[in-house]
KOLPASE-263443 format. One line per 10 residues: number of its first residue (from 1); for each residue y, x, z of C-alpha. Coordinates in nm, 2 decimals. Each point is the difference from the previous one (the first is absolute). Example, Ala and Ser with C-alpha at 12.3 -4.5 7.8 and 13.67 -1.06 7.14 Angstrom:
2
1	-0.45 1.23 0.78; 0.34 0.14 -0.07 .
//
This chain:
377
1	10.28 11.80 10.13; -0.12 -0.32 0.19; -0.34 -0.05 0.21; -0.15 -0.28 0.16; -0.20 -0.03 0.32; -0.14 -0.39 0.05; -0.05 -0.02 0.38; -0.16 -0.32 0.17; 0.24 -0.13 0.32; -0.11 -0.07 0.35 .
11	0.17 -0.31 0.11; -0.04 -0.28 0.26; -0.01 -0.37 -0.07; 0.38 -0.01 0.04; 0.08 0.29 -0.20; -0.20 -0.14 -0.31; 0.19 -0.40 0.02; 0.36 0.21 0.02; -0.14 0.20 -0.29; -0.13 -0.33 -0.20 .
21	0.34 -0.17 0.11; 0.19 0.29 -0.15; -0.19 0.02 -0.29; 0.05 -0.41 -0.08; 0.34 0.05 0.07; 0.04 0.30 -0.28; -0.18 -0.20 -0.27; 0.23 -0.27 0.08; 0.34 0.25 -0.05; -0.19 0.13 -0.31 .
31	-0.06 -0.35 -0.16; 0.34 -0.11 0.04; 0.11 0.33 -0.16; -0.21 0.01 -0.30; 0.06 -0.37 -0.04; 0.37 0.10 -0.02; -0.04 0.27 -0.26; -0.21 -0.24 -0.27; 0.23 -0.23 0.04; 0.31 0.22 -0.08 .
41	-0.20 0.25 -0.18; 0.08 0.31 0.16; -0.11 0.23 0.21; 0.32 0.12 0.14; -0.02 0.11 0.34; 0.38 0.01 0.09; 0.05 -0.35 -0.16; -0.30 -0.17 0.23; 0.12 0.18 0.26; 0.37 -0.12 -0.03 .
51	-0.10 -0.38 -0.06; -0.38 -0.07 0.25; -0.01 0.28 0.25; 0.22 -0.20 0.23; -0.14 -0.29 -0.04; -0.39 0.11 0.02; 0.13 0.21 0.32; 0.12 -0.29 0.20; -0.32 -0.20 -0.05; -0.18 0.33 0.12 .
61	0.25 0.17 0.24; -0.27 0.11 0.20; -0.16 0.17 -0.29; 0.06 0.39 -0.01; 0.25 0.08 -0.25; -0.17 0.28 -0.14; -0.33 -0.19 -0.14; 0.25 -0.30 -0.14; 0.18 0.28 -0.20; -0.38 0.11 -0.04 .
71	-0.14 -0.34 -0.14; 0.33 -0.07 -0.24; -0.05 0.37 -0.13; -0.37 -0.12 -0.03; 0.06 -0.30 -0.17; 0.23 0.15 -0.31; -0.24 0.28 -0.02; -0.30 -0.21 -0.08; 0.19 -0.21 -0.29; 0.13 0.32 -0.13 .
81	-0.35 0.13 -0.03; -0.14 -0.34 -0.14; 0.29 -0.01 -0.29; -0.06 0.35 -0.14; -0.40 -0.07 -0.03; 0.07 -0.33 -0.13; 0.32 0.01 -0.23; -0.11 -0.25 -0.24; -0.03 -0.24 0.41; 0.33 0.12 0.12 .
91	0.13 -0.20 0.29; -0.30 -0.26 -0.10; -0.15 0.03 0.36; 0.14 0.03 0.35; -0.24 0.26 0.21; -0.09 -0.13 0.36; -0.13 0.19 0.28; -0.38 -0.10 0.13; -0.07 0.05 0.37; -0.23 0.30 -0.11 .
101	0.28 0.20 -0.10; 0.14 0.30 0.19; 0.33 0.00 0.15; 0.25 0.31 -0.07; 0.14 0.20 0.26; 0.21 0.31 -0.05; 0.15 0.25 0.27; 0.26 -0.29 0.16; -0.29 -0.23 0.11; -0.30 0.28 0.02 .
111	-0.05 0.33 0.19; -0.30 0.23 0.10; 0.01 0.23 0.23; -0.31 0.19 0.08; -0.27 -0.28 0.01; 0.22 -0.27 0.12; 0.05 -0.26 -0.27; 0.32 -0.21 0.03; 0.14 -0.23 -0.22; 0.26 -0.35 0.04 .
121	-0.14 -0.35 0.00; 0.10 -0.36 0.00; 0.04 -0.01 0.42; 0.01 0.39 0.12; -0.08 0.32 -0.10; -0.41 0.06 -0.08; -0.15 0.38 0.18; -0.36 0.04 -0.05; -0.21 0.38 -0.03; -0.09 0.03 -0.29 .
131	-0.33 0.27 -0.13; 0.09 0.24 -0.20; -0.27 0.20 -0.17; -0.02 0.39 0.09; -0.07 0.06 -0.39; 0.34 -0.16 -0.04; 0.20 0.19 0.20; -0.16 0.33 -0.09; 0.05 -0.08 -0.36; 0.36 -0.16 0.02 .
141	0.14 0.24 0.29; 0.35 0.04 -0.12; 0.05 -0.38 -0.15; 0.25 -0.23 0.14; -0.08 -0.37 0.05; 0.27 -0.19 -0.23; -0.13 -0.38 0.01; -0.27 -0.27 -0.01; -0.12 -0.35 -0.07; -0.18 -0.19 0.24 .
151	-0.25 -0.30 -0.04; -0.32 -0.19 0.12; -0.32 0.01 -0.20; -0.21 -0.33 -0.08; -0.19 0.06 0.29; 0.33 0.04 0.25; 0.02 0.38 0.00; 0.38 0.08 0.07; 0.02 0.37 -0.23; 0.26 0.23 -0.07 .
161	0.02 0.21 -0.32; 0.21 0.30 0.13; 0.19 0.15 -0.30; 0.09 0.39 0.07; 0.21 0.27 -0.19; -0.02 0.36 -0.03; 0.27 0.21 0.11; -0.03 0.21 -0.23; 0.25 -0.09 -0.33; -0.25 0.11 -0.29 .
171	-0.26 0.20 -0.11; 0.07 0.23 -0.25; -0.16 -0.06 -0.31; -0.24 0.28 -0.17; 0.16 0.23 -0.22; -0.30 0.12 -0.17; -0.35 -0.20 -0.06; -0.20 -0.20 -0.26; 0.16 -0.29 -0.18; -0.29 -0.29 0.00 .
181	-0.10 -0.33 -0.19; -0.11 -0.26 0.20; -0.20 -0.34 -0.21; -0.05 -0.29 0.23; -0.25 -0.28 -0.11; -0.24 -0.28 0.11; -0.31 0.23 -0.10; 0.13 0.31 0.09; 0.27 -0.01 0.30; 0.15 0.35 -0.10 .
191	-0.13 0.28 -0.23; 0.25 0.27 -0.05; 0.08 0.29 -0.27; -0.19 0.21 0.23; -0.31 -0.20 -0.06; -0.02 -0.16 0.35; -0.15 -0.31 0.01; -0.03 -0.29 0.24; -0.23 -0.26 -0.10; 0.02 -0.36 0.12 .
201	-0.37 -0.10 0.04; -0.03 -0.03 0.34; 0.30 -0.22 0.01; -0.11 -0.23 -0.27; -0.34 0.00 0.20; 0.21 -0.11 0.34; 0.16 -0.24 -0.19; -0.27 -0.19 -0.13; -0.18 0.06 0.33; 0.30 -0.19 0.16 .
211	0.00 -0.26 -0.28; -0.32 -0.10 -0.02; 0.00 -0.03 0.43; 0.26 -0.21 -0.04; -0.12 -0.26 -0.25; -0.33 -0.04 0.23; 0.16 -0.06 0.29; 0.22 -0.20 -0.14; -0.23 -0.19 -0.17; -0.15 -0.07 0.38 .
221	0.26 -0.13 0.16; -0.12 0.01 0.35; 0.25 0.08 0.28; -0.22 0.36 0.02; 0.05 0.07 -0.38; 0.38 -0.09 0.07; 0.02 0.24 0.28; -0.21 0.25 -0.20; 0.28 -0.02 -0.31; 0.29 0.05 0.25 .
231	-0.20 0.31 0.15; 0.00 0.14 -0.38; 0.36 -0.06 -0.06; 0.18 0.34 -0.06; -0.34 0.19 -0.01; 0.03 0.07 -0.36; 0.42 0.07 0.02; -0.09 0.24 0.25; -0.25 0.17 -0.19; 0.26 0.05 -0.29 .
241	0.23 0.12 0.21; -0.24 0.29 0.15; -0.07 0.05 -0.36; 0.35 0.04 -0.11; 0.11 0.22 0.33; -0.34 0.27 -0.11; 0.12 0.02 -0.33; 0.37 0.02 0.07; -0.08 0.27 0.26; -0.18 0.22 -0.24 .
251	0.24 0.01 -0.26; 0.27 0.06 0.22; -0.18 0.28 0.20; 0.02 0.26 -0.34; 0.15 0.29 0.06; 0.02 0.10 -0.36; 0.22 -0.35 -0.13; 0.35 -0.04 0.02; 0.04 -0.32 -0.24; -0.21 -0.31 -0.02 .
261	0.08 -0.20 -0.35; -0.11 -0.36 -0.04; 0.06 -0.31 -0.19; 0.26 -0.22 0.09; -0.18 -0.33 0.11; 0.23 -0.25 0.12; -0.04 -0.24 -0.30; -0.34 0.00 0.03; 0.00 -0.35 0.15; 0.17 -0.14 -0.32 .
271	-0.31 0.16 -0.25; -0.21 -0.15 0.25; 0.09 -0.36 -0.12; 0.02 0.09 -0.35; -0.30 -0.12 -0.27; -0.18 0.34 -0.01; -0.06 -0.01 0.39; -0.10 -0.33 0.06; -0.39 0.08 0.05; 0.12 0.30 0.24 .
281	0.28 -0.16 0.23; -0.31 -0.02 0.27; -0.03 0.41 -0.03; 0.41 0.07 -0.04; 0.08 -0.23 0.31; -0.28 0.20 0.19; 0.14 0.31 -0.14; 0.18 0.17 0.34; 0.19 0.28 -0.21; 0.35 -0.06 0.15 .
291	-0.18 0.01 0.38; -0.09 0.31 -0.11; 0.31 0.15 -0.16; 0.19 -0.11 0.31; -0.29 0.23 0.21; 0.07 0.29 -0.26; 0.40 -0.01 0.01; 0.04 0.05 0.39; -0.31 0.25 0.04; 0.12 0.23 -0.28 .
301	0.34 -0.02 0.14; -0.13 0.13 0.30; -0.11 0.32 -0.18; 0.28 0.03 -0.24; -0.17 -0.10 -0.31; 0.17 -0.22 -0.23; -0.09 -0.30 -0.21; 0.12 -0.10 -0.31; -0.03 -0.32 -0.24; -0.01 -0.02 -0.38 .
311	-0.01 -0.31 -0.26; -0.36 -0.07 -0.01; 0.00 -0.11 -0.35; -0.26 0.16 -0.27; -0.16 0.27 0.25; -0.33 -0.15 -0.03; 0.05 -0.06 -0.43; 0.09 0.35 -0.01; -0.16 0.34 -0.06; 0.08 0.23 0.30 .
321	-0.08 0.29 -0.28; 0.17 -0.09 -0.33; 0.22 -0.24 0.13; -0.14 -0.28 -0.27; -0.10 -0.37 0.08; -0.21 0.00 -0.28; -0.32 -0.06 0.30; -0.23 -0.21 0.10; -0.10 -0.14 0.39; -0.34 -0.15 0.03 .
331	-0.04 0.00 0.38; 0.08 0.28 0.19; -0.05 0.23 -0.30; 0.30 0.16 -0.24; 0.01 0.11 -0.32; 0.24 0.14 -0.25; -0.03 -0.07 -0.35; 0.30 0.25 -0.10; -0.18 0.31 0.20; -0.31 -0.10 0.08 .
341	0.07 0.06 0.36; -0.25 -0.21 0.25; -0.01 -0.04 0.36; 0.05 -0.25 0.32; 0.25 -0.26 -0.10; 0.16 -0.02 0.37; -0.01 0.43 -0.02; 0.20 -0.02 -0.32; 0.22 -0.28 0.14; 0.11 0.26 0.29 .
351	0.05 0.26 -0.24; 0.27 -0.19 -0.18; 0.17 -0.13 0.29; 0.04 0.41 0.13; 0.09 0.11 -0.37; 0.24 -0.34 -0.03; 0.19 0.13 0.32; 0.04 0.35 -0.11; 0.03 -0.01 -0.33; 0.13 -0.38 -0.10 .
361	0.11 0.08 -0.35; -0.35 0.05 -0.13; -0.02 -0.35 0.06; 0.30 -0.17 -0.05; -0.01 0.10 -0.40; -0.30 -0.26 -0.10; 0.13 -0.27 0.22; 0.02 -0.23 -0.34; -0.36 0.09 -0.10; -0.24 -0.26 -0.06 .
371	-0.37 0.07 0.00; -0.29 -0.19 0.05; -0.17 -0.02 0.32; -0.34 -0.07 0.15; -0.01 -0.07 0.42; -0.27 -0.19 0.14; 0.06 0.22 0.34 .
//
């Protein structure tokens, strides 16, 4: 288990050039790396290594060697990452590094020790205090500092993000507990087989809050409106965030679940540009559900709960009852035309992905069935 602590850094004037130096320097190694790996498409980093370290390293020789091995790893990261979300794109673009980006730094070019910050640079090494909060340490008491990135904000912030690990190996997991459905949607964010519920009207109202805000004062144009817009930037992202931290929080926090079940989302983005979702790309995009699952997987870690995934096909056609899709969805209300069995379509949803997880043959024996289907949800 990982945690980080973001921590502004107390500088001079000199300390914040050699930092800007170092970081123009970095983007420079990481250019020339990923430039290297579209062109031989590959992201191999014992053949870069072999053929551009030398070379890179004797027009920087002053350059640690620690963050050049940290930019070139970097560098084939990034177009690793940028191939497997875009297969179809594959070595189509060559990713660059903007100044805004943070700089890696592991336990070779980094240390902490106590409050004292201390980390390698373009000319000599950097020491500043940095402030801890007391919250942290009493929280995190027995976690080990492991590595960090470090940038400058648009405003010429140097920060650190301070990544630490617990020394502990694992938590057990809980032997005994309830198995639970989780549904995420735009309406609803969650409503589970328990029957919890979190609705999304107060972030729908934020968000057209923010959106109408920004239309007016963009309409303006004035140097205040501009300065007003870049106030509001990240207002509404933080919001969301709080949001999904609360109701990450309280799912992990019960002491009577030992398995989470949800849908497995990852192709979500692909439906989202399909014909039947064109009117609602606007609501998918602002849909934060994997913000929210990454919340849920490290907090109920922390407490030893697990989380599962399951296909997420049919659980809202289906009857959690009878196990028919002979239904009908108008809205956020279910019925089944087989049993006669009614309630909230997102409850029933939550039902089936539990009963889908435990029991998956119930399912798996009318995955050829064709029925007809009303949803205007």
């Amino acid at each position: 288990m990982q945690r980080t602590l973001q921590v502004q850094l107390d500088l001079n004037a000199e300390q914040v050039q050699i930092l800007k130096k170092t970081q123009e320097i970095y983007k420079d190694i990481f250019d020339q790396y990923a430039a290297w790996f579209k062109t031989n498409k590959t992201s191999s980093k014992v053949r870069v290594h072999t053929i551009l370290y030398s070379k890179i390293n004797k027009q920087y020789s002053d350059f640690p060697t620690g963050l050049h091995q940290a930019a070139r790893d970097h560098a084939s990261e990034s177009i690793k990452s940028y191939n497997s979300r875009y297969p179809k794109k594959k070595w189509s673009k060559q990713p660059t590094m903007s100044l805004g980006r943070t700089m890696r730094f592991d336990q070779r070019t980094i240390s902490l020790r106590g409050n004292l910050l201390s980390f390698s640079s373009m000319k000599k090494r950097i020491k500043t205090l940095i402030n801890i909060p007391n919250w942290w340490k009493d929280r995190y008491t027995d976690w080990v500092f492991k590595s960090a990135s470090i940038g400058i904000t648009k405003n010429g912030i140097p920060f650190a993000n301070l990544v630490f690990k617990s020394s502990q190996k694992t938590v057990e997991k809980r032997n005994s507990g309830k198995t639970v459905g989780i549904d995420r949607g735009v309406k609803n964010v969650i409503f589970t087989s328990e029957g919890v519920k979190e609705d999304s009207k107060k972030i729908r109202g934020q968000r057209r809050k923010h959106l109408y805000n920004r239309k007016t004062l963009q309409q303006k144009g004035t140097q205040n409106a501009k300065r007003r817009l870049r106030q509001q930037a990240g207002r509404e992202e933080r919001f969301m965030r709080e949001v999904n931290h609360m109701i990450s929080k309280k799912l992990a926090d019960d002491p009577t679940v030992a398995t989470y079940v949800l849908e497995d989302l990852t192709s979500l983005s692909k439906k989202a540009k399909s014909k039947w979702a064109k009117h609602s790309n606007k609501r998918l995009s602002d849909w934060s559900h994997s913000q929210l699952l990454m919340f849920l997987k490290y907090k109920c870690e922390a407490n030893g709960i697990s989380l599962e995934f399951i296909n997420p096909a049919y659980t809202s056609k289906t009857c959690s009852q009878c196990k028919s899709r002979l239904c009908e969805r108008v809205g956020g209300k279910f019925e089944c035309k087989r049993c006669g069995y009614k309630a909230h379509a997102d409850f029933n949803a939550a039902v089936n992905i539990r009963d889908k997880y435990l029991s998956p043959h119930l399912y798996v024996e009318q995955a050829q069935v064709k029925v007809p289907y009303n949803s205007n949800s």
